[in-house]
KEKOLMI-358123 format. One record per atom (N, C-alpha, C): residue number from 0; residue in three letters; chain; atom name; x, y, z. Coordinates in steps of 0.2 Angstrom, whole numbers, plus 5000, padded with zeros to 4 digits. Example, Ala and Ser with C-alpha at 12.3 -4.5 7.8 and 13.67 -1.06 7.14 Angstrom:
VOKE; n; res; chain; atom; X; Y; Z
VOKE; 0; ALA; A; N; 5066; 4972; 5039;
VOKE; 0; ALA; A; CA; 5062; 4978; 5039;
VOKE; 0; ALA; A; C; 5066; 4984; 5039;
VOKE; 1; SER; A; N; 5064; 4989; 5035;
VOKE; 1; SER; A; CA; 5068; 4995; 5036;
VOKE; 1; SER; A; C; 5064; 5000; 5039;
//
This chain:
VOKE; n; res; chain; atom; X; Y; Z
VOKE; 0; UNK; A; N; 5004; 4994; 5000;
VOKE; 0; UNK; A; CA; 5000; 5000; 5000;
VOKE; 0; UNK; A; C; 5004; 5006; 5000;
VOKE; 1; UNK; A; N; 5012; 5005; 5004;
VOKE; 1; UNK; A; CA; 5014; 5010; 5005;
VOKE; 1; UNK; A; C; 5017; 5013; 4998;
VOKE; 2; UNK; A; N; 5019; 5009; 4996;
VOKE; 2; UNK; A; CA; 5021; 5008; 4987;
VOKE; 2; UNK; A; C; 5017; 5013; 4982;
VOKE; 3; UNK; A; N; 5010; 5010; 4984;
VOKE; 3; UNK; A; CA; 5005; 5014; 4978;
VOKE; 3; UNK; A; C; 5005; 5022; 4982;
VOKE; 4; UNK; A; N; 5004; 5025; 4987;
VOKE; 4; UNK; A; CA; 5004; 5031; 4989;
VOKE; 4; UNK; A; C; 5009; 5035; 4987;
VOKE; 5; UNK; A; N; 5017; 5032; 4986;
VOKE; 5; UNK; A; CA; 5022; 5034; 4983;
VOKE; 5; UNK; A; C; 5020; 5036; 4976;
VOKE; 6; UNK; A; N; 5019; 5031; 4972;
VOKE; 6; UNK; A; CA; 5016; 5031; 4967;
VOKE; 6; UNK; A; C; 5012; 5037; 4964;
VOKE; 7; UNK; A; N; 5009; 5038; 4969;
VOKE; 7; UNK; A; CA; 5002; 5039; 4967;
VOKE; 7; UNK; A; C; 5005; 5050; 4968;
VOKE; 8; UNK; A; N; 5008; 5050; 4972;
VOKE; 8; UNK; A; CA; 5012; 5057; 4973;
VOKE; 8; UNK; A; C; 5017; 5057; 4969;
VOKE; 9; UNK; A; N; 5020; 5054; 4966;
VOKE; 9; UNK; A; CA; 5025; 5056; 4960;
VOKE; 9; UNK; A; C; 5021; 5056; 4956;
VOKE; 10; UNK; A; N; 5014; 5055; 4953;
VOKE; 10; UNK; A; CA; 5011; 5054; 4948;
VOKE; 10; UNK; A; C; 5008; 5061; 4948;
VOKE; 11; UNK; A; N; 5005; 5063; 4954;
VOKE; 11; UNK; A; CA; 5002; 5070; 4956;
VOKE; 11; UNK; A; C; 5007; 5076; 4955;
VOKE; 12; UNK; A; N; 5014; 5074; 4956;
VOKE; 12; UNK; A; CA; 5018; 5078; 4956;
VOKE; 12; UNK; A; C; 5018; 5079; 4948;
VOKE; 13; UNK; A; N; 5020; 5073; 4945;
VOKE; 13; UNK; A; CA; 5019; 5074; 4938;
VOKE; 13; UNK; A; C; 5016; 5078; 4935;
VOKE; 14; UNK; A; N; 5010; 5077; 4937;
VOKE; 14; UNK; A; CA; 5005; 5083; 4933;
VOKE; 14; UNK; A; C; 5004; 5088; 4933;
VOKE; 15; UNK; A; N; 5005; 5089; 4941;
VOKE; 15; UNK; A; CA; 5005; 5096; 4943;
VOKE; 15; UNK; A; C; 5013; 5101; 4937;
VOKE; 16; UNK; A; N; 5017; 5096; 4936;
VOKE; 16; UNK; A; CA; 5025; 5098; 4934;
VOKE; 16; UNK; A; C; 5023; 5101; 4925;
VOKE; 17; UNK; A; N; 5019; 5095; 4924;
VOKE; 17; UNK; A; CA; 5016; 5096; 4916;
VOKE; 17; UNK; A; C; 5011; 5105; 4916;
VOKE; 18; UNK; A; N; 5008; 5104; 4919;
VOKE; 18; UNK; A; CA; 5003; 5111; 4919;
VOKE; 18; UNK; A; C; 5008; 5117; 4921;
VOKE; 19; UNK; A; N; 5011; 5115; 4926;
VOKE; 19; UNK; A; CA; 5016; 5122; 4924;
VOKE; 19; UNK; A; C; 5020; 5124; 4919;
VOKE; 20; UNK; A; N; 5022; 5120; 4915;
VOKE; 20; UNK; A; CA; 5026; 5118; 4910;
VOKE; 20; UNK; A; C; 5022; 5122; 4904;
VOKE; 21; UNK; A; N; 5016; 5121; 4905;
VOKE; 21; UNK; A; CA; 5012; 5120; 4898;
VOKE; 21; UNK; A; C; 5010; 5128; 4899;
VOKE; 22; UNK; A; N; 5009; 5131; 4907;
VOKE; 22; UNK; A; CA; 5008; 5140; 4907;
VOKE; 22; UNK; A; C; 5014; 5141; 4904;
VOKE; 23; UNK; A; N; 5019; 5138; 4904;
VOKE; 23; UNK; A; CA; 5025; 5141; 4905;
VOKE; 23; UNK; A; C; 5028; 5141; 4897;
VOKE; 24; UNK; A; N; 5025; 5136; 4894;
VOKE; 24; UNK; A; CA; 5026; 5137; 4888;
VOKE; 24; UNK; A; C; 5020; 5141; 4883;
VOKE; 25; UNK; A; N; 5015; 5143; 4886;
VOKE; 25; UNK; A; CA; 5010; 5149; 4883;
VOKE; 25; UNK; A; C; 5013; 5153; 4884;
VOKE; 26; UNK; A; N; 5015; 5156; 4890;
VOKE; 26; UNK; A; CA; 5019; 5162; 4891;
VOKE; 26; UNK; A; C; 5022; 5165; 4886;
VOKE; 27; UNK; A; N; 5029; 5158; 4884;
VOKE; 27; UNK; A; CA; 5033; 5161; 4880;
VOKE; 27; UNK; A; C; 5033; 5160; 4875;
VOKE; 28; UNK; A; N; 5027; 5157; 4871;
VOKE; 28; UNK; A; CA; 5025; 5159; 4865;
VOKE; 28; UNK; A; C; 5020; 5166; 4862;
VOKE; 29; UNK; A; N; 5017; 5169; 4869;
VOKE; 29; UNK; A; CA; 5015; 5175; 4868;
VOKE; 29; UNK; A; C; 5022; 5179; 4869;
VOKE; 30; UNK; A; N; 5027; 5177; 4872;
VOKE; 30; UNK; A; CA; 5031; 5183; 4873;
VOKE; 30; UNK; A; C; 5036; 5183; 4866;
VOKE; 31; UNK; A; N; 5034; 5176; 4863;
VOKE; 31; UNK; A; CA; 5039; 5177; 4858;
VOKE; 31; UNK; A; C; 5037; 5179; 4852;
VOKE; 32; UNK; A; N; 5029; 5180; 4853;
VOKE; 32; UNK; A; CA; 5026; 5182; 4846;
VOKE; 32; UNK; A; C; 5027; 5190; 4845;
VOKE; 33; UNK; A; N; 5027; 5193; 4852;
VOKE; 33; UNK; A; CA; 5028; 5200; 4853;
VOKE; 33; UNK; A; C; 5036; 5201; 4852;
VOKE; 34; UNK; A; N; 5042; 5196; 4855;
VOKE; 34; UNK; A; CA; 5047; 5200; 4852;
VOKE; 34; UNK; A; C; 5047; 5197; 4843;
VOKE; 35; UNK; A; N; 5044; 5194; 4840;
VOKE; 35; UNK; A; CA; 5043; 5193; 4831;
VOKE; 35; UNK; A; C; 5042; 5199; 4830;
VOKE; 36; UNK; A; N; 5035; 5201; 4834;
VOKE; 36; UNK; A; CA; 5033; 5208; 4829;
VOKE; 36; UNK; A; C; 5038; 5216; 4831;
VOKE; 37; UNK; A; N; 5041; 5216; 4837;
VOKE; 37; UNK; A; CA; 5045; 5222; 4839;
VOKE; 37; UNK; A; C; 5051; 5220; 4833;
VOKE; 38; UNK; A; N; 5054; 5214; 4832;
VOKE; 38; UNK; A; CA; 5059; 5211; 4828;
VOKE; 38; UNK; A; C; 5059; 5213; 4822;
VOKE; 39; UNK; A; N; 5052; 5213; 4819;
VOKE; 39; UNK; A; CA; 5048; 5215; 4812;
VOKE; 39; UNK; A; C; 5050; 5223; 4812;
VOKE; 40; UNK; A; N; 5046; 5225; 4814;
VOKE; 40; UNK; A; CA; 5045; 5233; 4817;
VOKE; 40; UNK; A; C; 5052; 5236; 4816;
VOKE; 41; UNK; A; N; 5057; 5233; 4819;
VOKE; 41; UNK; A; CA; 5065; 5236; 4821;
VOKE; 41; UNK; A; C; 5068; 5236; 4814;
VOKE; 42; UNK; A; N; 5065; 5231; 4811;
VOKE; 42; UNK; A; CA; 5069; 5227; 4803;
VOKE; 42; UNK; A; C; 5066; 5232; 4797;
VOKE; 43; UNK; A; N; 5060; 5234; 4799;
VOKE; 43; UNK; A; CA; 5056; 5241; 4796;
VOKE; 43; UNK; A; C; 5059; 5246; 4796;
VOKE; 44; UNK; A; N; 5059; 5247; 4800;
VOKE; 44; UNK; A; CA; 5064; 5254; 4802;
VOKE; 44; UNK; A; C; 5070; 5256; 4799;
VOKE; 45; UNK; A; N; 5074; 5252; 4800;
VOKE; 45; UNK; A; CA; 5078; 5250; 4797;
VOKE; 45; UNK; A; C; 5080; 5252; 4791;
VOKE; 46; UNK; A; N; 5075; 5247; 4789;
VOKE; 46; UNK; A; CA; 5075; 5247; 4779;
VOKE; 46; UNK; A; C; 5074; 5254; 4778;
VOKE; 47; UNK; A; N; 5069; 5260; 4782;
VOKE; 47; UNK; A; CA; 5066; 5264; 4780;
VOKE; 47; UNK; A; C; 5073; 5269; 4783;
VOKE; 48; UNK; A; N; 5075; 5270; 4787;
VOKE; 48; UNK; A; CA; 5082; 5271; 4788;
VOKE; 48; UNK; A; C; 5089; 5271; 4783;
VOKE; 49; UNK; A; N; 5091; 5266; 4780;
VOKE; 49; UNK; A; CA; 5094; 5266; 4777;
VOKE; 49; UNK; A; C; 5090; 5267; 4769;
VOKE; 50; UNK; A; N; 5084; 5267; 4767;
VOKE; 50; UNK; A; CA; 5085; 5271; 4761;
VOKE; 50; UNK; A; C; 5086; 5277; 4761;
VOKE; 51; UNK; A; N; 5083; 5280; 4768;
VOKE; 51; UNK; A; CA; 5082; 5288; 4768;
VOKE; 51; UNK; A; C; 5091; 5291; 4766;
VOKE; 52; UNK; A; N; 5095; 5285; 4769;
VOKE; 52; UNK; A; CA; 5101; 5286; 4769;
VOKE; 52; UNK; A; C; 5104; 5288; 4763;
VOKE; 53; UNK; A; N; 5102; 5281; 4760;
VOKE; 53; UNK; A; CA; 5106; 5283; 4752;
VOKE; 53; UNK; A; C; 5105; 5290; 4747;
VOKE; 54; UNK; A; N; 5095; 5289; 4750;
VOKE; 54; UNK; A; CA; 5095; 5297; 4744;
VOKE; 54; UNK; A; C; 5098; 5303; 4746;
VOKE; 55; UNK; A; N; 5100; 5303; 4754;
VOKE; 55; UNK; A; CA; 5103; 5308; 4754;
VOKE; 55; UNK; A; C; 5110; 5309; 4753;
VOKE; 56; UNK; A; N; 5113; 5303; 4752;
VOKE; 56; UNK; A; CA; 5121; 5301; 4750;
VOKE; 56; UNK; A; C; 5120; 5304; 4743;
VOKE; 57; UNK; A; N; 5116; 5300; 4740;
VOKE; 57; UNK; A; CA; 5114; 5301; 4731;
VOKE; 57; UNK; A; C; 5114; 5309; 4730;
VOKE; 58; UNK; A; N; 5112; 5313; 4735;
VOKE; 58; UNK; A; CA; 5110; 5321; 4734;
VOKE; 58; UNK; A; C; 5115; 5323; 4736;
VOKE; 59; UNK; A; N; 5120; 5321; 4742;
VOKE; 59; UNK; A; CA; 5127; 5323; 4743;
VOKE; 59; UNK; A; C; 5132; 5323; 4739;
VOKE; 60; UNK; A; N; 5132; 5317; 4734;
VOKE; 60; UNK; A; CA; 5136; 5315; 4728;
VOKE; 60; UNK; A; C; 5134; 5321; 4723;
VOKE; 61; UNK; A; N; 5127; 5319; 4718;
VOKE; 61; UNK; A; CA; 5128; 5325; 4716;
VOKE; 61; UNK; A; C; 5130; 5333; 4717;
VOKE; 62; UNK; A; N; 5128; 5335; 4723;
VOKE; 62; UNK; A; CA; 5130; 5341; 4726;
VOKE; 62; UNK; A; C; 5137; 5342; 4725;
VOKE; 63; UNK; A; N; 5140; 5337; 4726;
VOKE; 63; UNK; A; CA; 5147; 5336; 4726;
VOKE; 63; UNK; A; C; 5151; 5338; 4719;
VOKE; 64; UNK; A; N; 5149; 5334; 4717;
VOKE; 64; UNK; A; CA; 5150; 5332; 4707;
VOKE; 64; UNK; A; C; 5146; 5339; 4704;
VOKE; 65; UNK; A; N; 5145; 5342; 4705;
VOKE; 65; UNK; A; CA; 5142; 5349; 4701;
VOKE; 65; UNK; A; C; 5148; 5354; 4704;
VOKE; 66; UNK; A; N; 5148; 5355; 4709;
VOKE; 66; UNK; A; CA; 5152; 5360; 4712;
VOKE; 66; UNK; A; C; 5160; 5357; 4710;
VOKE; 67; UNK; A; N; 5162; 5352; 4707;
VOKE; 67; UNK; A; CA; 5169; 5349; 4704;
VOKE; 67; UNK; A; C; 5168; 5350; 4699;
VOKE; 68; UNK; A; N; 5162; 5351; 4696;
VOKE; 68; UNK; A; CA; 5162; 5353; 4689;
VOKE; 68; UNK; A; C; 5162; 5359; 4688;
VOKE; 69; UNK; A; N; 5156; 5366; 4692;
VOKE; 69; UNK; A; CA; 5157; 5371; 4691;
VOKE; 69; UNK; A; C; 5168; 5373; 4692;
VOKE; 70; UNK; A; N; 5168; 5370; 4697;
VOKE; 70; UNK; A; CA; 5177; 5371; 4699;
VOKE; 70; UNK; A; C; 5181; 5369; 4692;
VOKE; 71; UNK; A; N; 5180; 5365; 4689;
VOKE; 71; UNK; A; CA; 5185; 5364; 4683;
VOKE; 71; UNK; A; C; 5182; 5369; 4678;
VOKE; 72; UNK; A; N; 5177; 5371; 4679;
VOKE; 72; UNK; A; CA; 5175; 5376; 4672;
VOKE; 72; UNK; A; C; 5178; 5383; 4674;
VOKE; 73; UNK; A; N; 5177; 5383; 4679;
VOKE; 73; UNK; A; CA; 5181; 5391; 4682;
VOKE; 73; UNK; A; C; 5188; 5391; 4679;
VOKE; 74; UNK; A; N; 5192; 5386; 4682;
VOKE; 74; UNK; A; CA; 5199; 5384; 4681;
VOKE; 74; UNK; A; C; 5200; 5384; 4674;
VOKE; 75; UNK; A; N; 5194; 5380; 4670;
VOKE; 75; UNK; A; CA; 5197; 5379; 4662;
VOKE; 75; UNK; A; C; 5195; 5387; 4659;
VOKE; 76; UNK; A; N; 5191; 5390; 4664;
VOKE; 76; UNK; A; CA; 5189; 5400; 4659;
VOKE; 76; UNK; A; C; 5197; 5403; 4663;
VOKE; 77; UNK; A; N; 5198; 5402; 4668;
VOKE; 77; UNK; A; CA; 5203; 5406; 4668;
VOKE; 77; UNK; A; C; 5209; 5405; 4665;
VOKE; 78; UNK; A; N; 5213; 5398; 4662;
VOKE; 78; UNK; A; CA; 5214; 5398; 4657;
VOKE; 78; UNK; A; C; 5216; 5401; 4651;
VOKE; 79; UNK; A; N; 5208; 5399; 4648;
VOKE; 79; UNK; A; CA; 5207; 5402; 4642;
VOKE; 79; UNK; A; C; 5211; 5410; 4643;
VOKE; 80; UNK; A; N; 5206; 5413; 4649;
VOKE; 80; UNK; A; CA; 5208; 5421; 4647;
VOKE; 80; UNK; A; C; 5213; 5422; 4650;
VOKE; 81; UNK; A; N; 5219; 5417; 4652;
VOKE; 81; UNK; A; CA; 5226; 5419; 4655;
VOKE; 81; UNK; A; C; 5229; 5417; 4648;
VOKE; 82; UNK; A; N; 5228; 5415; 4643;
VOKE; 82; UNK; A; CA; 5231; 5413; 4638;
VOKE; 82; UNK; A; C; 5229; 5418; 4634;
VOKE; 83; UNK; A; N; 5225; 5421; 4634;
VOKE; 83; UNK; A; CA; 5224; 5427; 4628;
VOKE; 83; UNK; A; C; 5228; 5432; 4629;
//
């Protein structure tokens, strides 16, 4: 008899061990859907972040390249008229 009361409390332990396990695994599948979608979110930003970036590089580049242009045109007029 003494056997089966063993038994029978390792079994109850069991269970009880399972249903924590099983809140404990809801938990972190809610906490994991939440960091997906903050993960998502961050990965968005991101993307939108770094194009902002480019066009602005793209707009710094040509900025760049007009004013080495206008400078070689200055250089090549003065030139011209230092040679006349």
């Amino acid at each position: 008899m003494e056997i089966l009361g063993n038994l029978e409390q390792k079994i109850k332990h069991l269970v009880s061990l399972v249903k924590e396990l099983r809140v404990e695994k809801e938990r972190l599948e809610v906490d994991n859907l939440a960091l997906k979608e903050r993960s998502s979110q961050l990965v968005k930003a991101l993307s939108e972040k770094e194009e902002t970036l480019h066009k602005e590089w793209d707009q710094e580049k040509a900025c760049a390249r007009k004013a080495v242009d206008e400078l070689i045109s200055n250089i090549d007029s003065l030139i011209e008229s230092g040679s006349r």
